[in-house]
N, C-alpha and C positions, 0 to 999 in steps of 0.2 A: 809481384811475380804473378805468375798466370796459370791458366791449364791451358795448355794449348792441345788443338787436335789436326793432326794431318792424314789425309784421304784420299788416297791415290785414287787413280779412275777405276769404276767399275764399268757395267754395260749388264743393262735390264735383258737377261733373258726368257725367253716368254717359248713355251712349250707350243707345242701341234695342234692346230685349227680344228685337227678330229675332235674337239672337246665342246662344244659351242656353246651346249647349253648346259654345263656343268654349274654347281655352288662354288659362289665366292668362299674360301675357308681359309685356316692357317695352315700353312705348309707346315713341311720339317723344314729346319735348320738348312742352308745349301750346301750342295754338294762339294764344292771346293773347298782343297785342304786350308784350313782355320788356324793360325798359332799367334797368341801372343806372349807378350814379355809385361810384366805385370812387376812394379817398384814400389814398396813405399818405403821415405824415409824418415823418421823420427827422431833417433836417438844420437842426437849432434851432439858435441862437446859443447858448444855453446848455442844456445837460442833453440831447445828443442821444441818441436810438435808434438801438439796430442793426436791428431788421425790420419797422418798419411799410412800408419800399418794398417789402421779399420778400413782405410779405403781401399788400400791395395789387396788385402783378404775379400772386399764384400764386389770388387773388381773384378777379383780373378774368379771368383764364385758364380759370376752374374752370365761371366765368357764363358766358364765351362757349361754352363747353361744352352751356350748359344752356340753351341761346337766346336770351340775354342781349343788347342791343345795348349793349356796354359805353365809358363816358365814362369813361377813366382822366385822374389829376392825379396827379405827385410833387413831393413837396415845395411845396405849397399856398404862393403868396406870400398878400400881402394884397390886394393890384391887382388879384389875380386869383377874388378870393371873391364877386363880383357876376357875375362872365360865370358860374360855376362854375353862380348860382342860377338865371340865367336859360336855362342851356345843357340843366341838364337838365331845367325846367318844361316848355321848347318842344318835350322829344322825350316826355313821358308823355302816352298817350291813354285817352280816356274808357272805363272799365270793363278796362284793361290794364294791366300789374305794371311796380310802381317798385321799385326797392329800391338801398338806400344802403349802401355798406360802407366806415367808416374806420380808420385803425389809425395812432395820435400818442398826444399829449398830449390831456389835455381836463381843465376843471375846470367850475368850477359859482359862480355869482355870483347869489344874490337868487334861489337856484329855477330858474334856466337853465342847460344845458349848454353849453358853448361849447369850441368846438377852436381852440386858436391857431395861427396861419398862422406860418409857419416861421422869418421875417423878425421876428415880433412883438417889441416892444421893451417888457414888459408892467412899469411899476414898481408898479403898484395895481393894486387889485379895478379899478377904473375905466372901466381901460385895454385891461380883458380885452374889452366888447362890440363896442368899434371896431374889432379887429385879432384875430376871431377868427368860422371859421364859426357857425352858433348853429344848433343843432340843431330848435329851435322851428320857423326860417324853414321848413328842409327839410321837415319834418312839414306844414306850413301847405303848402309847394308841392306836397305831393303828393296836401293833401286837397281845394286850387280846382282842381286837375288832373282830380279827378274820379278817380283809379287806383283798379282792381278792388281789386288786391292790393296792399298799400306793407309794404314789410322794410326795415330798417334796422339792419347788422350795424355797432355800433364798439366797435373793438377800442382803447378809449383806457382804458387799464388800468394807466396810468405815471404812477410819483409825480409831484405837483404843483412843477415845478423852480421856481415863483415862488409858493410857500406860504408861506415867510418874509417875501414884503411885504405877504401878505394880515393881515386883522385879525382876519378869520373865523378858527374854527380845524375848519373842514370840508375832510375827504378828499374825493379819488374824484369822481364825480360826481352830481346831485342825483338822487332815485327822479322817474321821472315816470309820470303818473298814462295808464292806458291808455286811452283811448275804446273804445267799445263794439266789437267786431271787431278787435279791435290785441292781438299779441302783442309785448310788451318785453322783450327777453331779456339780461342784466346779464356780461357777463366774472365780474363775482365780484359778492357782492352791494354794495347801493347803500349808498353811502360810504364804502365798504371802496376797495383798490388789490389790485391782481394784477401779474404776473409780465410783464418784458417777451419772456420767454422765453430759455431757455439754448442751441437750435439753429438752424435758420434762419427758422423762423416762430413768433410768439407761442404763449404755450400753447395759447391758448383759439382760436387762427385752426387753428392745427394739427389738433387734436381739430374742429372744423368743415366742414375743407376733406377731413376723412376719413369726415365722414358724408352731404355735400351730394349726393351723387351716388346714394345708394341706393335703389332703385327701390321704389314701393310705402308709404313709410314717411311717416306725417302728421308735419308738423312740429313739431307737439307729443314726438312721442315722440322724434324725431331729436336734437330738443333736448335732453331728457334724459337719451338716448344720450350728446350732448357734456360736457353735467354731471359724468356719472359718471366722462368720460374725464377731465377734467381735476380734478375732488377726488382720483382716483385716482392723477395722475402728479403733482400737488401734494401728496400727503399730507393731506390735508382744507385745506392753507392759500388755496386759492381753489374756491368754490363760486358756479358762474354760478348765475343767481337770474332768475326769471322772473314778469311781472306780464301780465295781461289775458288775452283768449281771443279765441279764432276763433268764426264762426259756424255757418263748415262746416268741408272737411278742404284743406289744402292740401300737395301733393306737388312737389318741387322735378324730381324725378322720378317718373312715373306707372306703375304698371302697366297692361296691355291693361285699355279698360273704366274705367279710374279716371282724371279729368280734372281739375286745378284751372281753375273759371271764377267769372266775377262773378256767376253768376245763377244760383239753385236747378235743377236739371231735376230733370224728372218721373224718377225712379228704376227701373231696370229691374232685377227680381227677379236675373237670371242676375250681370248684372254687380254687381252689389252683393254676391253671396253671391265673388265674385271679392278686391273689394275685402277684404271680411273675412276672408278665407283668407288674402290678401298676410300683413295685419295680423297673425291670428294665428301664420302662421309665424315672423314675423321676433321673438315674446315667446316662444315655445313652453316656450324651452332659459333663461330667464332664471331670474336666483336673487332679483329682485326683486318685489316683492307689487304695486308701486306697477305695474307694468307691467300684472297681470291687473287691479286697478283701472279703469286705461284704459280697455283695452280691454270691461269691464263698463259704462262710462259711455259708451262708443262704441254699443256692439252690448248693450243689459242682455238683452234676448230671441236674442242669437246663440246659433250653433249650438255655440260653444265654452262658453257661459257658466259651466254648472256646472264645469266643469274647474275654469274661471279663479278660482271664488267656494273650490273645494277649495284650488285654488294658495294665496289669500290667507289661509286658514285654517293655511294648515301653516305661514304666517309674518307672525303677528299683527304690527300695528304695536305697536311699544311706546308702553305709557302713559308720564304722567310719574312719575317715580318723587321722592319726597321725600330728602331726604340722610338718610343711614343712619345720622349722627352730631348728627341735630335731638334741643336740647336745649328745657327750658322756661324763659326769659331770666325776669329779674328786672325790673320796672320800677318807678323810683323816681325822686322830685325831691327836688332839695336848700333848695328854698323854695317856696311858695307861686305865684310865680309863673316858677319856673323851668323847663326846657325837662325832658319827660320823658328818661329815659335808661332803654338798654337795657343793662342786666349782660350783658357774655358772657363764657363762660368759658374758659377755658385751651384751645388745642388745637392742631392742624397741619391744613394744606393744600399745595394743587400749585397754586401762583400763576403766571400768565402767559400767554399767549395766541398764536396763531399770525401774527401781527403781526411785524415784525421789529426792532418796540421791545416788544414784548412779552417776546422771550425772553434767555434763555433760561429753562423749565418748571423752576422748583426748587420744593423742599419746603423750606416757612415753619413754625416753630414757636412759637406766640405764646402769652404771659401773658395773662391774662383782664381787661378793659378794659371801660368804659361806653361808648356811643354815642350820642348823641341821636335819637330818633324818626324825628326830623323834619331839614328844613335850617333852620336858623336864620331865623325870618320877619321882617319889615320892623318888625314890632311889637316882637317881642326886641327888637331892634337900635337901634332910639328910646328904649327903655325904659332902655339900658346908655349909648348914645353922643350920642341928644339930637336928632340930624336922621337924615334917611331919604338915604342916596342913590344909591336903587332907577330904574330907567329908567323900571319901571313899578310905579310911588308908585299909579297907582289902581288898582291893582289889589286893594290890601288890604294891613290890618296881619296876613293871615291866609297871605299869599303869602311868599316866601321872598323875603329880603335879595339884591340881585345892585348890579352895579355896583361890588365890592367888589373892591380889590387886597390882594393877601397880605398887604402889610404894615399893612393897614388889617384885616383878620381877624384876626390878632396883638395888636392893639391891643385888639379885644374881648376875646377870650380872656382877657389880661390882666386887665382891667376887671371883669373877669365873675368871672372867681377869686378877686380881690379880695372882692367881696361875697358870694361863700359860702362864702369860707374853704376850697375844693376846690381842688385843681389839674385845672383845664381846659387843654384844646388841643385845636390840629388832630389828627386819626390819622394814622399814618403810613401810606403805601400801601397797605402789606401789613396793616394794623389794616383797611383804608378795603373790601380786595377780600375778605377771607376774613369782614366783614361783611356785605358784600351776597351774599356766594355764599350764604353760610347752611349751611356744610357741603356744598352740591350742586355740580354740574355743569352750571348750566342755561348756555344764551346770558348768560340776564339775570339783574338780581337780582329776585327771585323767579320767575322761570319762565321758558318759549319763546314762553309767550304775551305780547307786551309788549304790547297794548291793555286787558291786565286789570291788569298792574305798574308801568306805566310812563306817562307825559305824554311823546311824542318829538314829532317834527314830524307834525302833521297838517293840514297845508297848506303855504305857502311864508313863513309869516313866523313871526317867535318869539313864542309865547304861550304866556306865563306865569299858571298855573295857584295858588290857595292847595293849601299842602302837606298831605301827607296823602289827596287825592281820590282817588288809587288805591290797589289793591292795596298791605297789607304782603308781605314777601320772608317764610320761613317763622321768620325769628326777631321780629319784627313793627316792621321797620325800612323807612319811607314812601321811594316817589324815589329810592332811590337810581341806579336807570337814570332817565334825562329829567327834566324841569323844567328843572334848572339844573346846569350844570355845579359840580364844589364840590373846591375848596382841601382839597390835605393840607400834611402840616407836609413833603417830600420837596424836597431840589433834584432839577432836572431832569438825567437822565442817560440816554443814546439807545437801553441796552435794564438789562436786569435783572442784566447781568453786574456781577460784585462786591456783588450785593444781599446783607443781613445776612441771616442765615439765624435771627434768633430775632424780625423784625419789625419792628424800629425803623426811624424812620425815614432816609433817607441825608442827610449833610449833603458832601457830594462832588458834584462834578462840576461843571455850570453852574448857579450858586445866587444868576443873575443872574435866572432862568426858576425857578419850579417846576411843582409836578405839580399837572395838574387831574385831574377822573374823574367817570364816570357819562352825559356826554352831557347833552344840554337839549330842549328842544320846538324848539332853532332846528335840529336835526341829524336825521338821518337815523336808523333805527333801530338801524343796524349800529354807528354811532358810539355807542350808547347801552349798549353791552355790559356785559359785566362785567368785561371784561380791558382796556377801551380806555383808552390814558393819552394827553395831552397835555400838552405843558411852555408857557408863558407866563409873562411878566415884566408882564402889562398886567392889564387888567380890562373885561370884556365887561355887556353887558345881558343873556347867560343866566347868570352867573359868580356863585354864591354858596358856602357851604360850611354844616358842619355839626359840633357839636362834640362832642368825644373827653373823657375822666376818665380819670386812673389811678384803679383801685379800692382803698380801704382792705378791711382787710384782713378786716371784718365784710359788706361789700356783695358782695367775692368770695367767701366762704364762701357766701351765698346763694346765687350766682350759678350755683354747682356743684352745690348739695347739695338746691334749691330739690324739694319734694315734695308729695305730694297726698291726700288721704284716699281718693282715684279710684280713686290708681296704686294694679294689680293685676297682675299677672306682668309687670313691669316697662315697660308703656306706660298711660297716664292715660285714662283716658277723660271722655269731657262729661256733662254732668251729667243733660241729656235729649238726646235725640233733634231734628230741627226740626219732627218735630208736624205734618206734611203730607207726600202722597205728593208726588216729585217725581222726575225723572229725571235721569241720571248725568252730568250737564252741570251741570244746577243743583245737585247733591249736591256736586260736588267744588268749584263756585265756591263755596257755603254754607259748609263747612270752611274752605277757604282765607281768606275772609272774619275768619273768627275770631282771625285772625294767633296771633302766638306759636305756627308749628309747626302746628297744627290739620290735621288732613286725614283723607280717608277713611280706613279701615281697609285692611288685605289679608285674603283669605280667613282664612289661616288664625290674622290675630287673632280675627277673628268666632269662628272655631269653637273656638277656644281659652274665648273666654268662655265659648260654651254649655256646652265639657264639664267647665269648673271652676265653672259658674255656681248661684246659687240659683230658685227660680221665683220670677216675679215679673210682673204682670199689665204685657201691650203692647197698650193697644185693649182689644180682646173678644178678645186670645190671651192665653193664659199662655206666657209665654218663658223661659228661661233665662239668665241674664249675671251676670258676676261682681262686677261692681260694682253700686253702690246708684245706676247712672241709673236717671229717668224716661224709659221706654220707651211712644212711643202706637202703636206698630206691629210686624208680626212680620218684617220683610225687610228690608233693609236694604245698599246698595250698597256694591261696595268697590272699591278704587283699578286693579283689574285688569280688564284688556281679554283679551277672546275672540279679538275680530276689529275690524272698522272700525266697523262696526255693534252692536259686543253687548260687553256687558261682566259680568262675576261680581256674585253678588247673595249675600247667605245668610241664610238663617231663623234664628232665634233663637225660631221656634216649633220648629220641630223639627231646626234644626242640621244640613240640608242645602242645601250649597250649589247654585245652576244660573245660565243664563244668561239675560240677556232684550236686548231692543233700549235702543239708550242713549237713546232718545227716549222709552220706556216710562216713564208715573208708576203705575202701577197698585200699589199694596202697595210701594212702594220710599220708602225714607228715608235720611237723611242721622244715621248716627249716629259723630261724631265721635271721632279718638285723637292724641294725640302721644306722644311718647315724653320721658321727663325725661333 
């Protein structure tokens, strides 16, 4: 569960030019009318907390502070969640700050958040709308209210005590989507859970209630002030997570001259150069890049700017890096119309995740195994068993098999081995995770970007996608984040402890439930990782799997030794170039397109070709490169970033490298490498 916070628009108003040469100072508190609605819940019938009351008292304390006319509640009945709506609609006035702050339980039913009242007697999904505040209504009350400003801090970051009666198998609470002027700000991110906290206030209320008060600071930046404090004192295991944007700047506290109102005013030079000196002081001393950013997208013509643009140069964001141990898979079918399969070969990994069924982080050592492509489609699956029984049958014989229980995926496998004479199965977890990682470290399986790798929820209901439409992961394996959730051969057990340390899979524990993995389009993105597991005994409409081969012992010789007439100082390169200028965005999606590994170069592959290279005509240049590609160009991009903006390029006309803008197409090409 999460704290989430939502931020209707403000608009920075800034006082009369008569002032010029005034002190920077703290204002008072702004003048528009202040109210919030302040919850905390504890005292559940079952799975109670210890500090949503301390947070909700040290909440409402902090706002009365800040001019807040504060409505507190403890321990929320159910009787009492109509007065709650109508109590605080009656006190927000037109163009003046609402703001919400909860700290419970909360879960998520159909794409709504919903807080159960403390009394609630929840046995089903059902159960949860009647006997539970519903964060929509609030959002709704405070957008017919007409409020300048609406904030909405909840701190509902606690496992779900009635997930076992649900059917769904979603965390946390659902992403919701910002309106234009609205900041959502997440406890940790969305569908993930956090920490109820080890002191006397939640993590994430702690780290808040120590930054609310700072004079000067936009709440943008406030926010990720909080962020840092709490991945910090979590250890990276909760990262709040934020959606939407402001229109202007809103200050919970102002400095002289810097005012949060609903309405733009005309900007007076002296105060505004005020404003920006707050700003910059309070990033001056940071060791963060993303901070001079900001304030770049604040002020691009400020008086600080070139500092800020040197600050973000001396600490480039990193690109993505490819895993250091991508190999070139093999792919092969066993029949004519059988599912492809991906060779991989022998290796180790650091399996598990900061989840607290994810761990404990061990090191797996696995034999070299096939995989299939794809998840098993509705089409396979007729072809082996005879009927479909997909939820969504119209989707396509092209779409992935779901509706499927374990022991009915068992049944294929069998069926299926039978007819090609292979031993088929499920993979075992650690086959299923150190597939999709690909040798890497990303969030997902194939990258951080999951709109390019992945199908998750992109709306509120599940759609079911045919398999294959996105991105491969770098070994050129489809889906494995989103689509459909997919069956390994694992009983279910509550973290990794006692996990076999050469891969197989576990047959211990409760093996009335197994393992699922990957996420579906019904889930949130978070749920869509690479480390996220779930256990169930049932079968869902996103719930399919995908199947596993032990390798004989000629498909794993391939698998390892697989080579290229390309490979030249020990990475392959493509056979031409793409044959168009194009810029470092479209370069690096071009490669990656290519699955099997594929991706840009790094500098000093490029220059490696040129200084071992032969000539060889690129366009109207003569270049140099070591292998026998088709070259139509002399420049060519590679996988390293400069800065936010610019990234490494090198000739292979003359085998020096420079920088250009990643937007730039001029003379730049996508000339692909992997490594075997």
């Amino acid at each position: 569960m999460k704290l989430l916070i939502v931020l209707f628009a403000v608009w920075l108003g800034i006082a009369s030019a008569a002032e010029p040469q005034r002190k920077l100072g703290i204002a008072p508190v702004s003048a528009e009318k202040r109210v919030a609605l302040v919850i905390g819940n504890a005292a559940y019938k079952s799975s109670p907390l210890v500090n949503p009351v301390n947070d909700a008292r040290a909440m409402a304390n902090r706002l009365r502070s800040l001019g807040f006319d504060v409505v507190l509640r403890e321990n929320l009945k159910q009787r009492e969640i109509g007065g709650v709506y109508r109590e605080f609609r009656n006190k927000i006035t037109p163009g003046g700050v609402a703001l919400v702050f909860y700290a419970g339980h909360g879960v998520q039913f159909k794409g709504q958040n919903y807080f159960p009242a403390t009394d609630a007697d929840i046995s089903s999904e059902e159960d949860v709308p009647l006997q539970s505040l519903n964060l929509g209504n609030l959002l709704d009350n405070m957008e017919e209210a007409k409020a300048g400003v609406s904030l909405v801090f909840l701190d509902a970051c606690r496992d779900n005590p009635f997930a076992r009666r649900f059917r769904s198998a979603s965390r946390g609470l659902a992403k919701v989507e910002a309106a234009s002027g609205t900041l959502i700000h997440y406890a940790t991110r969305p569908g993930s859970v956090a920490s109820d906290g080890a002191g006397r206030n939640g993590t994430y209320t702690e780290a808040l209630l120590a930054q609310m008060s700072e004079p000067g600071i936009p709440v943008e930046l406030m926010l990720k002030r909080v962020a840092n404090n709490v991945v910090a004192k979590t250890q990276g295991k909760q990262e709040p997570w934020v959606e939407g944007s402001l229109r202007g700047d809103f200050y919970f506290r102002s400095v002289a001259g810097a005012t949060s109102s609903t309405a733009a005013q005309p900007a007076a030079p002296a105060d505004f150069t005020a404003v920006e000196i707050s700003f910059w002081e309070s990033i001056k001393n940071s060791a963060d890049a993303e901070d001079f950013q900001a304030y770049l997208e604040k002020y691009p013509g400020g008086q600080f700017a070139a500092l800020a643009e040197r600050r973000i140069k001396k600490k480039p964001a990193k690109a993505d890096q490819p895993a250091a141990n991508a190999l070139v898979p093999e792919v092969f079918k066993d029949c004519a119309d059988c599912p492809e399969m991906v060779a991989i070969a022998a290796g180790s990994f650091e399996m598990g995740g900061p989840e607290k069924n994810q761990q404990p982080i061990h090191r797996v050592t696995l034999k070299g195994f096939a995989l299939s492509k794809t998840e098993v489609t509705q089409g396979q699956w007729k072809a082996v068993m005879g009927s479909n029984p997909s939820h969504f049958s119209d989707c396509g014989d092209g779409c992935p098999v779901e509706m499927v229980r374990w022991e009915e995926a068992q049944e294929f496998v069998r069926k299926f081995s039978q007819k090609t004479g292979k031993t088929y199965r499920l993979p075992s977890e650690a086959e299923w995770e150190y597939a999709c990682r690909a040798g890497g470290k990303d969030s997902h399986c194939g990258g951080g970007d999951l709109d390019r790798f992945a199908w998750s929820r992109r709306s509120n209901f599940v759609e079911i996608r045919p398999v294959a439409g996105e991105q491969p992961n770098a070994w050129g394996l489809h889906d494995m984040s989103g689509n459909v959730w997919e069956w390994v051969e694992d009983c279910w057990n509550d973290n990794h402890g006692g996990a076999p340390s050469e891969g197989g899979a576990r047959k211990d524990g409760d093996c009335s439930e197994h393992v699922m993995r990957g996420g579906s389009s019904g889930v949130t993105p978070n749920i869509s990782s690479a480390a996220i597991r779930q256990g169930s005994g049932s079968y869902y409409r996103d719930l399919g799997f995908r199947l596993a081969r032990t390798l004989d012992q000629q498909t794993n010789t391939q698998a390892i030794s697989a080579a290229s007439t390309s490979t030249v100082g020990g990475v392959e390169w493509a056979e031409s170039d793409n044959g168009a200028d194009i810029n470092w965005h479209e370069a690096k999606l071009y490669c990656a397109s290519k699955g099997n590994g594929w991706r840009l170069p790094t500098v000093a592959e490029l220059q490696s070709s040129y200084q071992s290279g032969q000539s060889a005509p690129c366009g109207s240049y003569t270049c140099k490169v070591s292998s026998n590609s088709r070259l139509t160009g002399p420049a060519f991009w590679t996988r390293e970033q400069d800065a936010h903006t610019e990234a490494w390029a090198v000739s292979l006309y003359v085998g020096k490298r420079g920088t250009a803008a990643v937007d730039e197409r001029i003379l730049k090409r996508a000339f692909c490498v992997r490594r075997p």
